[in-house]
N, C-alpha and C positions, 0 to 999 in steps of 0.2 A: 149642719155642722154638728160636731160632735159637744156631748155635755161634759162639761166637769166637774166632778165632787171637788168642795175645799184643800180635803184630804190627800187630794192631785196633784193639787199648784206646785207646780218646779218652776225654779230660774228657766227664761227662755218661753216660758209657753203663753201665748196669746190670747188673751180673753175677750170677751164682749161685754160692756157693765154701764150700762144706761147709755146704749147706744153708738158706745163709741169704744174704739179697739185700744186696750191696755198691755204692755205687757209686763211679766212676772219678772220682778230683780231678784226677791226672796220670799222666802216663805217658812215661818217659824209656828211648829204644831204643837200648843198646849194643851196638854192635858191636868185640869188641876184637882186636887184632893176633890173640892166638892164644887157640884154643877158640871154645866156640860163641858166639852171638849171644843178649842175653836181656832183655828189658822190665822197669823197677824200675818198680814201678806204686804209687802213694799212693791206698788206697781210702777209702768212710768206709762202714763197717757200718749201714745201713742202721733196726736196731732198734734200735741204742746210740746212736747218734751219732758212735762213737768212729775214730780216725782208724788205721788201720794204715798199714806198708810193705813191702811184697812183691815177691821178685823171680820173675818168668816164666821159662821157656826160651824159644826162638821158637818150638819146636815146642809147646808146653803151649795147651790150649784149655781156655773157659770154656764155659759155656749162660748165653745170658741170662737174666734175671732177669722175673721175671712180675710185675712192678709197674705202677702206673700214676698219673701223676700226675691229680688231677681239680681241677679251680675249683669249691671249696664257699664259701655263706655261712654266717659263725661265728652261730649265734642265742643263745645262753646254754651258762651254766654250771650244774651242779647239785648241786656239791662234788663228785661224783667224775668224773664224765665230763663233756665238753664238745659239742656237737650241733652240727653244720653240718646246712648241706640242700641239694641239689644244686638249680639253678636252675631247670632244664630240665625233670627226672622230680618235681619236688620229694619226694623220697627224703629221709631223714633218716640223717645217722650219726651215732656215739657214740664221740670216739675217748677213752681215757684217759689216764691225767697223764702215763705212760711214753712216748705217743707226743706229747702235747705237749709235755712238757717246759719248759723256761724260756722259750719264747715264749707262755705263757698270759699275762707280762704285756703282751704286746702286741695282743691278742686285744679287738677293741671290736664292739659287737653291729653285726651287718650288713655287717662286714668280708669283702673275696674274698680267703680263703684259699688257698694247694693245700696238697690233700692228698695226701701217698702209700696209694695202697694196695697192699697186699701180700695176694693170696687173698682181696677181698673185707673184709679188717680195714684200720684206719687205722694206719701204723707210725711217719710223719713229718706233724708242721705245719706248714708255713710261712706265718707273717703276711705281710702286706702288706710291701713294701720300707719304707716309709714309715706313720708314723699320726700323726695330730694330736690328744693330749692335756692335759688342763688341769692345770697345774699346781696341787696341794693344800697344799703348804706348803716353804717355802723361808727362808732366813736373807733378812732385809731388807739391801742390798747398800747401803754406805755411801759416800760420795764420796770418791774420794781415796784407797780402800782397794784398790790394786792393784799392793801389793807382792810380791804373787807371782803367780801363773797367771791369776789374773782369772776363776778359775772358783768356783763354790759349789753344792754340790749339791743337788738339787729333789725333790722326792716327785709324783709324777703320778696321777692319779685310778684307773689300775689297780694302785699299788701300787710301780712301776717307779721305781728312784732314777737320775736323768741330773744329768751335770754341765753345767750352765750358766753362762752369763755373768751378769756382778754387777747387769745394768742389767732382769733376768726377773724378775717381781714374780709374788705370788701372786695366782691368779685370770685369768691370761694363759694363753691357749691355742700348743703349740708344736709345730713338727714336727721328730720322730725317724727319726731310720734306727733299722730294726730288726737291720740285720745286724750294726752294730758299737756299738748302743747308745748313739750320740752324738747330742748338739741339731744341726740344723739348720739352725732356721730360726722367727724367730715367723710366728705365723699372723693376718693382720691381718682 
């Protein structure tokens, strides 16, 4: 795999860092009056989710990271693992709840996912940007009653709670953003 100088790190790019595949959120290059030069780099741990901050030298190098994203479609669930299938080879995987994580409630059968993989295993899910699900139950929004936020919150057919507006009845279908878990939009 290829090396990386500090002085490389862009948003997006994949590293390797004791062992285990990071990738770059941001990367901030200091140069200060005196002493050396050094990259503050914001990663996101690749197996966890979770976010660290690290600072480089400009001399410190990385290896990149052997991962690869691939477009699977999601075909079911089977309580413990979740199966995509590649399009093309139709190959089948099986990633688990560790690599899906809290986007399983966004997960609708026949959905284009990516996937990471890491060595051949699934390590990250990513749903769709968007999905259009039906609302299962919700508080009936009464007239007049928008003394405060004008929101109420919905149950949707995967289980997913979104806050909506007072005028989204139950039995309406709507679209989410999956990145920030907010209504969007009805779906007419």
């Amino acid at each position: 795999m290829a090396t990386y100088s500090s002085n490389d790190f862009r948003s997006g790019l994949k590293i390797m860092m004791d062992g285990e595949p990071y990738a770059v959120e941001s990367s901030e290059f200091v140069k200060p009056g005196k002493g050396q030069a050094f990259a503050r780099v914001k990663m996101r741990r690749l197996l966890t989710g979770k976010l660290i901050e690290k600072t480089f030298k400009s001399t410190d190098t990385a290896e990149g990271a052997d991962v690869m994203d691939v477009n699977l479609t999601y075909l079911y669930n089977d309580g413990e693992f979740w199966h995509f299938m590649n399009n093309e080879t139709f190959e089948q995987l099986a990633a688990d709840a560790k690599a899906v994580g809290d986007n399983a409630k966004w997960l609708l059968d026949q959905a284009e996912c990516v996937v990471t993989l890491w060595n051949g295993q699934p390590i990250a899910v990513t749903p769709p940007n968007f999905v259009e699900l039906e609302i299962v139950d919700t508080d009936p929004g009464l007239k007049g009653d928008t003394a405060g936020t004008g929101g109420k919150p919905a149950t949707l057919t995967t289980g997913a709670v979104v806050k909506v507006p007072l005028f989204v009845q139950i039995g309406e279908v709507i679209k989410v953003d999956t990145r920030s878990g907010e209504y969007v939009s009805r779906v007419k």
